[in-house]
C-alpha positions in Angstrom: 0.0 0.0 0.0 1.3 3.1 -0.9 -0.1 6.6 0.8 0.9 10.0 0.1 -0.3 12.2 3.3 -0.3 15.7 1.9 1.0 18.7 4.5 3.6 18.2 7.3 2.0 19.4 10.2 0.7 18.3 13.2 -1.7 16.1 11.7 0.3 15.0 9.0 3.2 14.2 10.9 1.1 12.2 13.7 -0.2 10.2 11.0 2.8 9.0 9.2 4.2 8.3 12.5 1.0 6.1 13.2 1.1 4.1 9.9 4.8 3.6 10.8 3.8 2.0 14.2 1.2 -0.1 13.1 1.7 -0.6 9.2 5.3 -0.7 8.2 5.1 -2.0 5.4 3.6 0.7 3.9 5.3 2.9 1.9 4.8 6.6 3.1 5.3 9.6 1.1 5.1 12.4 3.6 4.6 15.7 1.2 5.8 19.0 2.1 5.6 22.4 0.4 8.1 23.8 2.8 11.7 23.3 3.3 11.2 21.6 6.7 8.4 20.0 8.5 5.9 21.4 11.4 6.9 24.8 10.2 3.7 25.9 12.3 3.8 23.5 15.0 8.0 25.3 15.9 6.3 28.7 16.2 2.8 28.0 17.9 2.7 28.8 21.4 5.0 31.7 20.6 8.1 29.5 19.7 7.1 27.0 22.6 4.7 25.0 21.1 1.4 24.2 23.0 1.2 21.2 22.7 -2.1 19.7 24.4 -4.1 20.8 27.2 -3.7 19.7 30.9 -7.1 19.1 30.9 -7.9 15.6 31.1 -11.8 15.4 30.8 -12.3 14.5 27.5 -16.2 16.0 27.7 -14.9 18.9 29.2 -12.0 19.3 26.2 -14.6 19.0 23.6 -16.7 22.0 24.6 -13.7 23.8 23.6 -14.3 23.5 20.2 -16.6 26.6 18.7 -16.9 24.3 15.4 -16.4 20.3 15.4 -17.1 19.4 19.1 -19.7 16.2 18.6 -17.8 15.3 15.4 -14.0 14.7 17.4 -15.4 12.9 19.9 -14.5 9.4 18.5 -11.2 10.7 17.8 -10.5 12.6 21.5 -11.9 9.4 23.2 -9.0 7.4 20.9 -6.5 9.7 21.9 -7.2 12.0 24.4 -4.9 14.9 26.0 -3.4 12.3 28.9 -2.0 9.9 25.9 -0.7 12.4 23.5 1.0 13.6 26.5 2.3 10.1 27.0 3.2 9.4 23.7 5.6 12.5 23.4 7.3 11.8 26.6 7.5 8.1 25.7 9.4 9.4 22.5 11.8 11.5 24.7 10.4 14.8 25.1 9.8 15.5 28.6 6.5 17.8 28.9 5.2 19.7 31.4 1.3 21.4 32.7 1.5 25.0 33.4 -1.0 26.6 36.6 -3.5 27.7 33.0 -3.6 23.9 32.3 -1.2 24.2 28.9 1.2 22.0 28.1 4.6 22.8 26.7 7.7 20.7 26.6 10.3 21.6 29.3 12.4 22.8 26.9 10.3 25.7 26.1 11.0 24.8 22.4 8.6 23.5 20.0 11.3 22.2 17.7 12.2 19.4 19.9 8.0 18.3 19.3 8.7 18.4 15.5 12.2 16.5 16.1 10.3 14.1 17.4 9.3 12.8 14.2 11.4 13.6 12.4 13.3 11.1 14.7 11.1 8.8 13.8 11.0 9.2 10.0 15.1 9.1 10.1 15.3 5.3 10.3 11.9 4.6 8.4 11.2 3.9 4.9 9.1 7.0 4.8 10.1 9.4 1.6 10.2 12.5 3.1 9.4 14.9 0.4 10.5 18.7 1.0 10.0 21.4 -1.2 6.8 19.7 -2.7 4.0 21.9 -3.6 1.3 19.7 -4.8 -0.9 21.5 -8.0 -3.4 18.6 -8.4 -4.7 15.5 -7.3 -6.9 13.1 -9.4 -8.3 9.5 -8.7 -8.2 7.5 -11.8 -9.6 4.2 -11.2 -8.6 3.2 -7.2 -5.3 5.0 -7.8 -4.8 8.7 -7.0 -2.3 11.1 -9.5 -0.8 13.8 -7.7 0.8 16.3 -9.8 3.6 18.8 -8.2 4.3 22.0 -10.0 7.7 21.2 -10.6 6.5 18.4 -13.5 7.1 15.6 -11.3 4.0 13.3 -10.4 3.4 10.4 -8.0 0.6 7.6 -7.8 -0.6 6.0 -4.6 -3.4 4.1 -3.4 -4.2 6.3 -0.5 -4.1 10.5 0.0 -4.0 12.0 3.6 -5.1 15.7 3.4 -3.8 17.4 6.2 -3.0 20.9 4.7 -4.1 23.0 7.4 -6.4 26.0 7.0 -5.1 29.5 5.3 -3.8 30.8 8.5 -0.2 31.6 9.5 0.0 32.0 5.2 3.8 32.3 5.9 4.0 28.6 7.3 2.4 27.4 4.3 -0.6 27.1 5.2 -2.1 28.9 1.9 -5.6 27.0 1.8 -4.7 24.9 -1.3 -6.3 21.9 0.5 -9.8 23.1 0.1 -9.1 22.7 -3.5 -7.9 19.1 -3.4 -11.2 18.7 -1.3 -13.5 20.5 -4.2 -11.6 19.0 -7.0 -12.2 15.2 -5.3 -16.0 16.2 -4.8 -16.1 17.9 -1.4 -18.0 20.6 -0.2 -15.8 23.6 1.5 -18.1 25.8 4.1 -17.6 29.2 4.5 -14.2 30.2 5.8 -13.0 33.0 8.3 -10.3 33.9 10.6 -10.4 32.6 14.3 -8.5 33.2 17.1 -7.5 36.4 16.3 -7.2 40.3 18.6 -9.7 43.0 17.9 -8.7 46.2 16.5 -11.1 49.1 17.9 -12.3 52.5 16.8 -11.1 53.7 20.4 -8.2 55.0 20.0 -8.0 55.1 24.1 -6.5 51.7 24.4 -3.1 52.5 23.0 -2.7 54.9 25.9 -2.3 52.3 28.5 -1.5 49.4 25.6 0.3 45.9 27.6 -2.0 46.8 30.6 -3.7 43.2 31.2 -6.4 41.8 33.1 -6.5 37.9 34.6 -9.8 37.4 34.5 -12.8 39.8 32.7 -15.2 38.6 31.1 -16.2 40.1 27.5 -19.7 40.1 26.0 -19.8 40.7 21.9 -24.0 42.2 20.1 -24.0 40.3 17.4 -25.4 41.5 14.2 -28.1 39.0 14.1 -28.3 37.2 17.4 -31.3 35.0 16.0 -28.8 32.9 13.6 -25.7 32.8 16.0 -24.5 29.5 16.6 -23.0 29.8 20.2 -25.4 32.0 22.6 -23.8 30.8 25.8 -21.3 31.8 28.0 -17.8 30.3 28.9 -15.0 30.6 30.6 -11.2 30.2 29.8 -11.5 27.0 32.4 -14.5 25.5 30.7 -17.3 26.0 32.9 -20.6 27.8 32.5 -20.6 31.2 34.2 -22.9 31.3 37.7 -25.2 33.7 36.2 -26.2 33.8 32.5 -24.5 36.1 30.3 -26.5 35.2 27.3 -30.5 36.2 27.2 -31.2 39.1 29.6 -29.1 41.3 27.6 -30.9 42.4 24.5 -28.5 41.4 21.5 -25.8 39.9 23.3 -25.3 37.0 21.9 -21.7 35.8 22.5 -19.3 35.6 25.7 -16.4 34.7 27.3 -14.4 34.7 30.4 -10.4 34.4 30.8 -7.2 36.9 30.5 -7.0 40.2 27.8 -4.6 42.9 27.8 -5.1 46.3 25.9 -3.0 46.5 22.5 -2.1 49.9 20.7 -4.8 49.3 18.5 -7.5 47.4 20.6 -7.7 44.6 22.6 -6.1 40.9 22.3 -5.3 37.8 24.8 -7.1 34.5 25.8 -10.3 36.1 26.3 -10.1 38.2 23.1 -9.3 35.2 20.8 -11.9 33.0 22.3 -14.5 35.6 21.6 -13.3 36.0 18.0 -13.9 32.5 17.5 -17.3 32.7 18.5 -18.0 35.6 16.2 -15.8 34.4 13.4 -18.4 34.5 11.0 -19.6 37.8 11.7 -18.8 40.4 9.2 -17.5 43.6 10.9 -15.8 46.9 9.6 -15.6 50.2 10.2 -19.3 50.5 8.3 -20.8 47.8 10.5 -18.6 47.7 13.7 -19.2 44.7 15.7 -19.9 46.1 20.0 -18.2 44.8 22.9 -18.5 45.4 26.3 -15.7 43.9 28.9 -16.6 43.4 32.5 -13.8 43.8 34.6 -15.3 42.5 37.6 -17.0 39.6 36.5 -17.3 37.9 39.6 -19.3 41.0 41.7 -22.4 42.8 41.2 -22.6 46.6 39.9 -23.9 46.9 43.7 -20.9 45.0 45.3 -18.2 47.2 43.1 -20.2 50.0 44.1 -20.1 49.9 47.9 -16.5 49.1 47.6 -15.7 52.0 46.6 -18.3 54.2 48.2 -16.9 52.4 51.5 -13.2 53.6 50.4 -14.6 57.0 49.9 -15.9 56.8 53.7 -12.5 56.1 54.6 -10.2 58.4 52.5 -12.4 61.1 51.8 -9.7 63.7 50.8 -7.9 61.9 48.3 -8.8 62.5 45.2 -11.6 60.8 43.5 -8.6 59.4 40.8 -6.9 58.3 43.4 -9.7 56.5 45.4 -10.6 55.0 41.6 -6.6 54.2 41.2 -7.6 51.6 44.4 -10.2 49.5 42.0 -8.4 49.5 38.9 -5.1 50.4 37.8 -4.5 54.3 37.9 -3.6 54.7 34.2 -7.5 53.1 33.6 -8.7 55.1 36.0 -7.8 58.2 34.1 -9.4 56.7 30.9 -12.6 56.4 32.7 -12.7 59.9 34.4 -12.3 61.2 30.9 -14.5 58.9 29.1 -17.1 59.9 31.6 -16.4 63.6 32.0 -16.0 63.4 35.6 -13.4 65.5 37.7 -11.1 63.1 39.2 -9.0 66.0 41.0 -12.0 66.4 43.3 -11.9 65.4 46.8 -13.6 61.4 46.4 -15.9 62.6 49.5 -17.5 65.2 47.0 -18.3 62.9 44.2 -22.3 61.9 44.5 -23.4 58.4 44.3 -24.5 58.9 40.5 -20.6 59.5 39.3 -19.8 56.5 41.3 -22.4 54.7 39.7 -21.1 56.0 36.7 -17.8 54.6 36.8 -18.9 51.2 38.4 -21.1 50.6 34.9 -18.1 51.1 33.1 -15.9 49.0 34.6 -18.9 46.4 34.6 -19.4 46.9 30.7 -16.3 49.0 28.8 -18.0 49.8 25.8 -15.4 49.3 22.2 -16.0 49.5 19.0 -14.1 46.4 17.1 -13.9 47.5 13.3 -11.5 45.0 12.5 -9.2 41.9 12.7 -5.2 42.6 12.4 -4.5 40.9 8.0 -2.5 37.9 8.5 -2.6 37.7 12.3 -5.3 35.2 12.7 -4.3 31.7 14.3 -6.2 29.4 12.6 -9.4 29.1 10.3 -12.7 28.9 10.9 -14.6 26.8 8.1 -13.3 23.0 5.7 -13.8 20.9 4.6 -18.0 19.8 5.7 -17.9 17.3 8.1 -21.0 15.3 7.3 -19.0 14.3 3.9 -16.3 12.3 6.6 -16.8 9.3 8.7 -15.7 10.3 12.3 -14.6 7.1 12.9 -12.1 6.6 10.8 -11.3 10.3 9.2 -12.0 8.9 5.8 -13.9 10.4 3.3 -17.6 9.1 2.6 -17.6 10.8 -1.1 -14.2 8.9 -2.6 -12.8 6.1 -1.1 -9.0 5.9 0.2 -8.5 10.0 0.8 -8.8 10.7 4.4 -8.3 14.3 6.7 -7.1 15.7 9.4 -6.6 18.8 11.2 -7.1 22.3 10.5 -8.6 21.4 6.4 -11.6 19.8 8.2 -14.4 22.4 9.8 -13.1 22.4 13.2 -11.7 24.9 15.1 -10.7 25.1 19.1 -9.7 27.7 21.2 -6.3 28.7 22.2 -4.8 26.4 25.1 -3.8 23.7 23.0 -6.8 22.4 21.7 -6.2 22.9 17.7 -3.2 21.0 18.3 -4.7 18.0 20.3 -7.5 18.3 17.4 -4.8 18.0 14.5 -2.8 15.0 16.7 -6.2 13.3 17.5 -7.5 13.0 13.8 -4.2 12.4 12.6 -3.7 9.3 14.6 -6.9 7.7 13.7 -6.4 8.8 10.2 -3.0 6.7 10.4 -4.8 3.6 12.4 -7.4 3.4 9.8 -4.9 3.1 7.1 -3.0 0.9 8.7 -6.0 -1.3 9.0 -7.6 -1.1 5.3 
C-alpha cells in the first residue's frame, strides 16, 4: 500500500508516525511544500509550542471546540490529551502542565516536538518529500495522480489531506487543501479567521497598551443574534458562568471569560481570541462595527463594586476621586474612565455623589469598544473546511471517494487557544493513520 499524506504538520506528521507503528510496510510519502516540517507547530505557542491541554476530561476538552465538538469525539476518546501527553514523553520529550492547564515541553522549544518525528521518520522507509507543492490531485480508477508544479508526479493508493487552514500564510498554510477537497467532490463551508485580537475604533487603548487583566469577562451584540450559533457563556477553564450572560441582555449574543490585555490598536489575549472564535463568521468593519462590552469585575455585582468603593470614599475622603478609583483598577484606567465619563477626578472622592460613582462602576462592569476589525494575517487558525457530514468520524475517511482521508485544520473544526487545535490535528491524525493501517 502506498499513501501520500499531503502537509507536514501536526496532523500529518502524527499520521505518518502512526502508519509507521502499526503498518510498516507501507510505503509513506510524507509531502511537504516547505523546506522543513511542522513549520507551524516550531512557532505555535509563541516558539514554545502548546502542545495539548492539561485538561484531562475529555467532555470537558470538547466543549472547547466553537466548530467540530460532537464530530471529534470518537477521535479525542481514541487519543485523548493524557495519551498524547504520554506518547511524546515516551518518544523523549519530557512535557510539562502550566498553573493555565497548557502544556509545553520543558524545553520551552517547539522544535524538539517536531524533532520528534522527524526522529522517527530518520530510520523509516518514509520518503520525506521537501520542497513539494502539490498543484493537483486526481483519482483515476482506485489510484490517486498527484501532480507537483515542478512536472514531477506520483501515484498512490491512499491521500491523507492534512493541509491546514489559510492561517499563519507564511508557514504554508495557503488553503490549497480546500481545492484538493473540491476537485475530489467535497464541499468547502464558509471560511473565516479565528483566534485572532480586535482592532477598535477607540483610540484610548493605546494609551495604557500591555495593561492586562486575569480574569474579565467580554460580551460581543452580534449583528443577528437570532442565527448565531454559540449563545452561551464560557469561561477560559470550561465552565458555565454562575449567572447567565447570554439572554437578559438584548443582543448579546456571545461571551467569554479568561485573561485580555489592551493592545495599541485594541484589545487581544485568551479572552479576546476565544471571543473572535465565537464571532468568526460575523462580518465587521468600520461601516458595520461589531460592540463589545468587557466586565472587569465579572465575579461581583454593579452593587458589590459599588459599595466598595463608596466604602473607600468613607474612609479616604480627601484623596482625590482618581486616586480612590486608582484603588479599583489600575491608575492609568482610572484616568481613561474619568475622561470617558467627563468626571473631575481631581476632586476630593468625598465630594463625588453616588450617581458618578455609579457611573464609573457601569463602566468597569461593561467598557464599551467598537471592534472594526481583525489585524491581515494575524489570525491563528481558520474557521470553516472541509464539511464534516462528507467524513466518517470514525475513521477520518472520506464518505464521497474512497482511500483520501483528513485531518486537522482542512476539516471544519476549530478550538480555542490552550492547546486544543493541536490535540484536534494529533487526534485526527492518529486515527487517520490507524485506519490506514487497517484497510
Amino acid at each position: 500500500m502506498r499513501v501520500g499524506i499531503v502537509g507536514g504538520g501536526a496532523a500529518g506528521l502524527m499520521a505518518a508516525a502512526t502508519i509507521l507503528e502499526t503498518a510498516p510496510q507501507a510505503e509513506l510519502f510524507l509531502i511537504e511544500r516547505n523546506e522543513g516540517l511542522g513549520k507551524k507547530v516550531i512557532i505555535s505557542g509563541g516558539g514554545r509550542c502548546n502542545v495539548t491541554t492539561g485538561i484531562q476530561d475529555v467532555r470537558t476538552v470538547l466543549t472547547k471546540y466553537p466548530r467540530g465538538g460532537k464530530f471529534l469525539s470518537k477521535a479525542m476518546y481514541h487519543f485523548p490529551p493524557g495519551e498524547v501527553y504520554a506518547w511524546f514523553e515516551s518518544h523523549g520529550v519530557p512535557l510539562k502542565v502550566e498553573n493555565d492547564l497548557r502544556v509545553f515541553p520543558e524545553s520551552n522549544n517547539g522544535r524538539d516536538i517536531v524533532g520528534v518525528f522527524e526522529n522517527v521518520f530518520a530510520t523509516s522507509n518514509v520518503h520525506v518529500l521537501l520542497n513539494h507543492a502539490v498543484e493537483t490531485i486526481q483519482k483515476v480508477g482506485d489510484v490517486f495522480e498527484l501532480q507537483f508544479r515542478n512536472g514531477d508526479k506520483l501515484e498512490v493508493d491512499v491521500v491523507v489531506l492534512t493541509t491546514g487552514g489559510q492561517a499563519y500564510r507564511q508557514t504554508g498554510s495557503v488553503g490549497d487543501g480546500y481545492a484538493f477537497a473540491s476537485s475530489l467532490g467535497h464541499t468547502i463551508t464558509k471560511l473565516a479567521p479565528s483566534l485572532n485580537a480586535f482592532y477598535t475604533r477607540e483610540l484610548w487603548t493605546a494609551v495604557i497598551s500591555g495593561l492586562s487583566f486575569q480574569k474579565a469577562e467580554i460580551r460581543a451584540r452580534a449583528h443577528n443574534p437570532s442565527k448565531s450559533p454559540l449563545l452561551r457563556g464560557e469561561t477560559s477553564d470550561g465552565r458555565t458562568p454562575s449567572r447567565s450572560t447570554t439572554g437578559e441582555r438584548a443582543g448579546v449574543g456571545y461571551s467569554f471569560t479568561g485573561p485580555f490585555i489592551f493592545t495599541h490598536k485594541g484589545v487581544s489575549g485568551p479572552a479576546v481570541f476565544a471571543l473572535s472564535a465565537q464571532v468568526a463568521f460575523e462580518e465587521y468593519d468600520p461601516k458595520t462595527p461589531l460592540s463589545i462590552e468587557i466586565d472587569l469585575f465579572p465575579d461581583e455585582s454593579t452593587e458589590e463594586v459599588a459599595q466598595r468603593i463608596e466604602k473607600l470614599i468613607s474612609t479616604v475622603g480627601k484623596k482625590s476621586f482618581l486616586n480612590v478609583v486608582a484603588m479599583v483598577v489600575p491608575k492609568s484606567l482610572a484616568e481613561i474612565v474619568l475622561f470617558e465619563l467627563n468626571i473631575n477626578g481631581s476632586l476630593h472622592s468625598a465630594e463625588i455623589g453616588k450617581k458618578d460613582v455609579l457611573r464609573c462602576v457601569a463602566w468597569f462592569k461593561g467598557i464599551p469598544l467598537t471592534v472594526v476589525g481583525r489585524g491581515s494575517g494575524d489570525e491563528f487558525v481558520t474557521a470553516g473546511g472541509v464539511e464534516l457530514s462528507e467524513v466518517d468520524p470514525k475513521t477520518m475517511e472520506s464518505t464521497i471517494c474512497p482511500g483520501l482521508y483528513f485531518g486537522g485544520e482542512v476539516l471544519d473544526i476549530d478550538g480555542y487557544t490552550g492547546g486544543f487545535n493541536l490535540q484536534a490535528s494529533w487526534a485526527t491524525g492518529r486515527l487517520a493513520g490507524e485506519s490506514i493501517a487497517a484497510r
